[in-house]
C-alpha positions in Angstrom: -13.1 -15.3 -22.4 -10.8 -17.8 -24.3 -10.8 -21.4 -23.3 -8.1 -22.2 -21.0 -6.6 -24.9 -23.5 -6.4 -22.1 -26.2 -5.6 -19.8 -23.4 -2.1 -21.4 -22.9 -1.3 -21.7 -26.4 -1.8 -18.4 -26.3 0.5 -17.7 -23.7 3.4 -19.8 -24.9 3.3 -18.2 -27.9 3.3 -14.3 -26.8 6.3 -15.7 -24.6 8.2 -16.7 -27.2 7.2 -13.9 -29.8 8.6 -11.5 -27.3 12.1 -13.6 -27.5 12.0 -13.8 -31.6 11.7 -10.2 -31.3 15.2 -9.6 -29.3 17.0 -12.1 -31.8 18.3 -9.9 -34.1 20.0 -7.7 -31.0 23.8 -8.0 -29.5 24.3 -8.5 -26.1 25.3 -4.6 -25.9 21.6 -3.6 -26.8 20.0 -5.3 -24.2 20.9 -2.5 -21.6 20.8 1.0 -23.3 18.3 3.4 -22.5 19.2 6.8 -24.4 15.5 8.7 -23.1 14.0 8.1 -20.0 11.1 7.1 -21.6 12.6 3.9 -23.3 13.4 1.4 -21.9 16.5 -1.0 -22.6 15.4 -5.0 -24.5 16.7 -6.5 -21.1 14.3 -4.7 -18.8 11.0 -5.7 -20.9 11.6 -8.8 -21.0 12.2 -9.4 -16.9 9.5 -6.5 -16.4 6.9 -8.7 -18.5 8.1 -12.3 -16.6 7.9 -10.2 -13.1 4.3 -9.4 -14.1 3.2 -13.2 -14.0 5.3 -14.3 -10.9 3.7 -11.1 -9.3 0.2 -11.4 -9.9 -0.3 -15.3 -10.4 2.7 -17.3 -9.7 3.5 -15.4 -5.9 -0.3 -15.0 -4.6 -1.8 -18.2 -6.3 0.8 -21.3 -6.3 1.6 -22.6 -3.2 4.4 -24.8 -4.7 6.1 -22.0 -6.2 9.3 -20.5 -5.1 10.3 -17.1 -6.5 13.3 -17.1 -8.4 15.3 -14.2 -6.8 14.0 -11.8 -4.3 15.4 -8.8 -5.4 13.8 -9.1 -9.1 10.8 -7.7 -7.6 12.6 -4.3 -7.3 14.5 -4.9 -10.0 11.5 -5.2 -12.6 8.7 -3.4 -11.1 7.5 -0.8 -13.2 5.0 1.9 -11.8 2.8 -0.5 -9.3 3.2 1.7 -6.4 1.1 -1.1 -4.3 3.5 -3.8 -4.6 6.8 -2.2 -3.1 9.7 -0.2 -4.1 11.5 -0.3 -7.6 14.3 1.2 -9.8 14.2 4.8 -10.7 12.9 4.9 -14.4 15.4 6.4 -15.1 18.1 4.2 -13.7 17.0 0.8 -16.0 20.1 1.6 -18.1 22.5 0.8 -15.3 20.9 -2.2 -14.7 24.9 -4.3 -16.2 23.2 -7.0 -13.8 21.2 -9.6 -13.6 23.0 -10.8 -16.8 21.1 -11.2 -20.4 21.2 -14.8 -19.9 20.1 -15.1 -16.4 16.9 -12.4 -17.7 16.3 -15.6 -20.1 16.5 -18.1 -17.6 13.8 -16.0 -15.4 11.7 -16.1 -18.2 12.5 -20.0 -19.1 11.7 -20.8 -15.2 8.1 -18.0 -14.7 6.8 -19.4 -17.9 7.5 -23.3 -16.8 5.5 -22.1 -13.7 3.2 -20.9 -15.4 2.4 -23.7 -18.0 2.4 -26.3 -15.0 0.1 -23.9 -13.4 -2.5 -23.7 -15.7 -2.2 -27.7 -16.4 -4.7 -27.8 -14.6 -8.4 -26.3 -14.9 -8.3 -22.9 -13.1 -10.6 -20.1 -11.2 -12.1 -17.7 -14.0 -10.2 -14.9 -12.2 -6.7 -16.5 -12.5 -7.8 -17.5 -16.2 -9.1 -13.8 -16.5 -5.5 -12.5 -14.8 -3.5 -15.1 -17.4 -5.1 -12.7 -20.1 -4.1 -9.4 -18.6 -0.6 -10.6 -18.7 -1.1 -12.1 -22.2 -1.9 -8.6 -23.6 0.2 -6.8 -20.9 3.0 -8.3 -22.5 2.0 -8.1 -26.0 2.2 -3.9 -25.3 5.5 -4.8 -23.8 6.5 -6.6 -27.2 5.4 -2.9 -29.2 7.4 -1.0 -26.8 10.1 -3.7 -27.2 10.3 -3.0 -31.2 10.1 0.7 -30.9 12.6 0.7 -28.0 15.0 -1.0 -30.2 14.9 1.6 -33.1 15.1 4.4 -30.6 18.5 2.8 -29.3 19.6 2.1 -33.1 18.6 4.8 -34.4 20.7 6.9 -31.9 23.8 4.5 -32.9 25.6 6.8 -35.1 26.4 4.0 -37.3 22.2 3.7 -37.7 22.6 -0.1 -37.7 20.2 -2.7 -39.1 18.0 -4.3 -37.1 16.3 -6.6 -40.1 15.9 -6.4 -43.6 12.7 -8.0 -43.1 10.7 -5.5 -41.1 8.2 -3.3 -43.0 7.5 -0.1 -41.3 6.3 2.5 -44.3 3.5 0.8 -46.9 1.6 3.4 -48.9 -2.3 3.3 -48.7 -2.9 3.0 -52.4 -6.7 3.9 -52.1 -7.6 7.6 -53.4 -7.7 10.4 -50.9 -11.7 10.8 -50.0 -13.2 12.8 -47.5 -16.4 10.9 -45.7 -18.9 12.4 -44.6 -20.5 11.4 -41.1 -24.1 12.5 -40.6 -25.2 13.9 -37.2 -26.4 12.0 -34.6 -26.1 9.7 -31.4 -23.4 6.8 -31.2 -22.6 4.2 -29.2 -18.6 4.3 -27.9 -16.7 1.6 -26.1 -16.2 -1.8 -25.6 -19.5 -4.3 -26.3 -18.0 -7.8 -26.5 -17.3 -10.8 -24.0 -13.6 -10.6 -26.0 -10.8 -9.1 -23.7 -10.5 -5.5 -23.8 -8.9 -3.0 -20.7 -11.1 -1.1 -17.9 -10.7 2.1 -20.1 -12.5 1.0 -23.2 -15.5 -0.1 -21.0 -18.3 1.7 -19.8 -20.1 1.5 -23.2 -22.2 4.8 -23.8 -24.0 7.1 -26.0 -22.4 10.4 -27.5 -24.0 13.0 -30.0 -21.6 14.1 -32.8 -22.8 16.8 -35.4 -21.7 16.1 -38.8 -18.4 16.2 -39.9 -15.4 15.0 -42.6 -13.3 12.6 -42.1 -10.0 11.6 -44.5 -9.7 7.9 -45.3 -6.2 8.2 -45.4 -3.2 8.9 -43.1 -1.4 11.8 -44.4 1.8 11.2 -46.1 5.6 11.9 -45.9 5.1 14.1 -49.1 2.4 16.3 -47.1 4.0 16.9 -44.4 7.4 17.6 -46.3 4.9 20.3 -47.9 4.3 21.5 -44.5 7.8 21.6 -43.9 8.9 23.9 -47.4 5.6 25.9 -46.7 7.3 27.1 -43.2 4.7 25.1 -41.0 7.7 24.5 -38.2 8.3 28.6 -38.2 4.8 29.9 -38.2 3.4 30.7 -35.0 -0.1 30.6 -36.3 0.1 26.8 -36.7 1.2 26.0 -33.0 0.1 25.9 -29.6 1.9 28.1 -27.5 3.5 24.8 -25.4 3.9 23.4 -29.1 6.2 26.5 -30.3 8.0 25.8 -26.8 8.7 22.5 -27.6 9.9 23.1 -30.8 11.9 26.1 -30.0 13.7 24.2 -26.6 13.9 21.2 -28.6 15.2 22.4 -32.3 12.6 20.1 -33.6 12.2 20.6 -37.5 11.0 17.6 -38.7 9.7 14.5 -38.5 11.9 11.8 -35.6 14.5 10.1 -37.8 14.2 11.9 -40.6 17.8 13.5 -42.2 18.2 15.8 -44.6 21.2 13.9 -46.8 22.9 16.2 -49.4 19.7 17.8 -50.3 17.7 14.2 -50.3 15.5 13.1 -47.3 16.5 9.8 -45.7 14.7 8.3 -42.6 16.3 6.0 -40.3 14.2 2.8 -40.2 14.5 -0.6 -38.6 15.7 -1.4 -42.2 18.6 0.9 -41.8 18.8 4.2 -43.2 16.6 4.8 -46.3 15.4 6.9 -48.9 11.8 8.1 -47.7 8.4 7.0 -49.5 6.9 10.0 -50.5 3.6 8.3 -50.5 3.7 6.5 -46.9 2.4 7.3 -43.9 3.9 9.8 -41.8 5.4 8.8 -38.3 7.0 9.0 -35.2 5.6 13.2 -34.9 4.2 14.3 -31.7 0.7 15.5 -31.1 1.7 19.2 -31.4 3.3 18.3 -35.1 -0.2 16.4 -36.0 -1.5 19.2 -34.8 0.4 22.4 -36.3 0.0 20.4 -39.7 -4.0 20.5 -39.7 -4.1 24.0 -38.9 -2.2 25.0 -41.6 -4.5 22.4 -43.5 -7.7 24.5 -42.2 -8.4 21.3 -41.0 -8.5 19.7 -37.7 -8.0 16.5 -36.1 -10.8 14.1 -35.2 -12.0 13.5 -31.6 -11.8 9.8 -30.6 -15.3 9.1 -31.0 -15.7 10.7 -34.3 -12.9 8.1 -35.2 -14.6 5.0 -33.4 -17.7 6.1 -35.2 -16.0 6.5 -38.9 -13.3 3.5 -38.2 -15.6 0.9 -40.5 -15.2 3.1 -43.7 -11.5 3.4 -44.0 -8.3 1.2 -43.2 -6.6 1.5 -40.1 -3.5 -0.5 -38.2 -0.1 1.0 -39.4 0.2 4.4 -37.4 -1.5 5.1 -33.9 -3.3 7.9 -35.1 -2.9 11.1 -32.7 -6.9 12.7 -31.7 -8.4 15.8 -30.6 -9.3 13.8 -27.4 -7.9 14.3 -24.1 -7.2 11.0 -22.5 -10.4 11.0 -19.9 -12.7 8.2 -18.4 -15.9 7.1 -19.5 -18.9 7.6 -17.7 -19.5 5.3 -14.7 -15.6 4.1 -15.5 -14.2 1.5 -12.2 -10.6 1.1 -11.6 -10.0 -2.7 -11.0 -9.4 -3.8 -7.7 -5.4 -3.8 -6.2 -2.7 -3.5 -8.1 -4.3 -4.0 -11.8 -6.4 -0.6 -11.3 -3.2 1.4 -11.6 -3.0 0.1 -14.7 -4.9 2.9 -16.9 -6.6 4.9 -14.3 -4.0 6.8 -12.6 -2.3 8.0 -16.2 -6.0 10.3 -17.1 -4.3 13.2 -17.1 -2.0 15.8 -19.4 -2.4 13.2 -22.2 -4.1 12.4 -25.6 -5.9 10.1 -26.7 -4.1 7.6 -30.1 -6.6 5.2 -31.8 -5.7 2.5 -34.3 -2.7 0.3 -34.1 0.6 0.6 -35.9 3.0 -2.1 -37.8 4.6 -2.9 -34.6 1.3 -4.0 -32.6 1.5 -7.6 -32.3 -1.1 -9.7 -33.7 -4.5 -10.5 -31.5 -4.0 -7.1 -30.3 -6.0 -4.3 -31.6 -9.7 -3.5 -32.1 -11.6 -0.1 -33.0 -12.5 0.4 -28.9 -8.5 0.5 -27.7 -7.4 4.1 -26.4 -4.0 4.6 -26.4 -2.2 7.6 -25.0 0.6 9.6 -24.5 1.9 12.9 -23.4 1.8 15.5 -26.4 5.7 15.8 -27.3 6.3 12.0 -27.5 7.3 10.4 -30.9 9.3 7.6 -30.5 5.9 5.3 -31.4 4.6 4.6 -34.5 2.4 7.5 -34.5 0.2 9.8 -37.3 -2.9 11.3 -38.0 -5.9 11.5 -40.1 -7.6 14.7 -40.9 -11.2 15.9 -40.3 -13.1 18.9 -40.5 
């Protein structure tokens, strides 16, 4: 647990981190939402101020006031405990509350907040200061990838910074490792902060396998691509070849085929693609089509926990052979905060790593992401094994 002065420090900064994020944007990006499943800049960043006024400020400070009633419905997510909110879907016709009165609900929660905590504080409300912390580090990934997905459906594919470095080769040598059979501990160990589905520590038996320890690269999967991969029906699952079919999906998200030249729309702008980069923004079936034509496979998640110390990881959450389950003996927290992983074990996969847009003091080798198999819009790729 983090000491309550460092605790706050921590907070201020996340708070303002999300902010430096959303600098670069016009007013007229704050509110588009293109897919359901993104969400427009203006909505996170109530959504992640509702989540302390909520769950500390509301409950826990008698002195506070809330700072409009109807944000509760306005910024509610999926907490199906705490009342009723806006239709997913409906977050892009959110014209009001205004930009700048979603930035003076933030400026008046996080006063609240750092008043609050002035003063020394129950371990539980010091513990719940932390769930926010990270809840709304997510938020700020989900903030950058948001943004691209808007952008990159601008058909002027705007810029969003010059400064922002999505696709770094791995200049290591291709290797494959080679894990020995046996019994492994999986999960979460430490007193550090981690979420109810990485705990529940245990012991799993893997028999030996490979392991790549490197991503594969926009010049393999173009191989893929030239090779047929997308037109094969060997290579797909049956829901897979659906999803491409419905969807006319033939490569990679962003990617554009440019007067015989591959381009790929990144937060850079639109650019010529590295070759020797990681591969991204392909859903599960495409990570998995690709290692079937490979004659290889994709690892489980706990044959990449176990391998995770002998190669580099961080720049793509890496798509696994893992359905998204709990461990044994897993607990749901108590209230509102158990519907925070629990009720989503189902119809997904399991990603491990992080990606170039997980904010710092936010990833470790025990966090399971997950999403539903034809999503993309993340950083996401995948390591072979076999």
């Amino acid at each position: 647990m983090i000491l309550t002065d460092s605790l706050l420090d921590f907070f201020i900064e996340t708070r303002d981190y999300t902010e430096t994020i959303c600098k670069p944007l016009e007013t007229e990006d704050y509110v588009v939402q293109p897919i359901v499943d993104v969400s427009p800049p203006k909505w996170h960043l109530g959504h992640t101020t509702w989540f302390f006024e909520e769950f500390i400020l509301k409950p826990h400070s008698k002195e506070y006031q809330l700072y409009n009633e109807d944000f509760a419905f306005v910024f509610n997510s999926y907490y199906e405990s705490v009342g009723k909110r806006v239709v997913r879907s409906n977050r892009g016709n959110l014209s009001r509350p205004s930009v700048k009165k979603v930035y003076e609900y933030r400026a008046y929660v996080t006063r609240a907040i750092n008043e609050m905590f002035q003063e020394p504080q129950e371990k539980f409300l010091n513990d719940l200061l932390e769930i926010g912390i990270h809840h709304e580090k997510q938020h700020q990934e989900l903030l950058v990838t948001d943004i691209k997905y808007i952008l990159g459906n601008n058909p002027l594919l705007p810029v969003y910074s010059k400064d922002f470095l999505e696709h770094e080769p791995e200049n290591h040598l291709q290797e494959w490792l080679t894990m020995e059979e046996g019994i492994h501990p999986i999960g979460h160990s430490t007193d550090s902060f981690s979420y109810d589905n990485e705990l529940g520590r245990h012991q799993v038996f893997l028999q030996s396998y490979l392991i790549s320890n490197k991503l594969v690269t926009n010049g393999e999967f173009l191989e893929f691509i030239y090779h047929g991969g997308y037109e094969n029906f060997e290579n797909w699952h049956s829901e897979g070849l659906d999803w491409i079919k419905t969807n006319n999906i033939s490569s990679p998200l962003y990617w554009h085929l440019v007067d015989g030249n591959w381009f790929h729309y990144t937060l850079q702008g639109l650019i010529p693609i590295d070759m020797a980069a990681p591969v991204t923004h392909i859903s599960y079936y495409e990570a998995y089509a690709y290692a079937q034509w490979k004659g290889c496979r994709l690892p489980t998640e706990f044959e990449w926990e176990t391998a995770q110390n002998f190669f580099p990881w961080g720049k793509r959450w890496e798509w696994t052979e893992s359905a998204y389950l709990p461990y044994p003996n897993y607990q749901k927290a108590p209230g509102a905060l158990g519907e925070y992983n629990g009720k989503f074990m189902v119809n997904q996969k399991v990603l491990r790593g992080a990606s170039v847009a997980t904010p710092s003091n936010h990833s470790r080798p025990t966090y399971r992401n997950f999403f539903q198999p034809p999503l993309r819009w993340q950083f996401t790729g995948f390591r072979l094994a076999k």
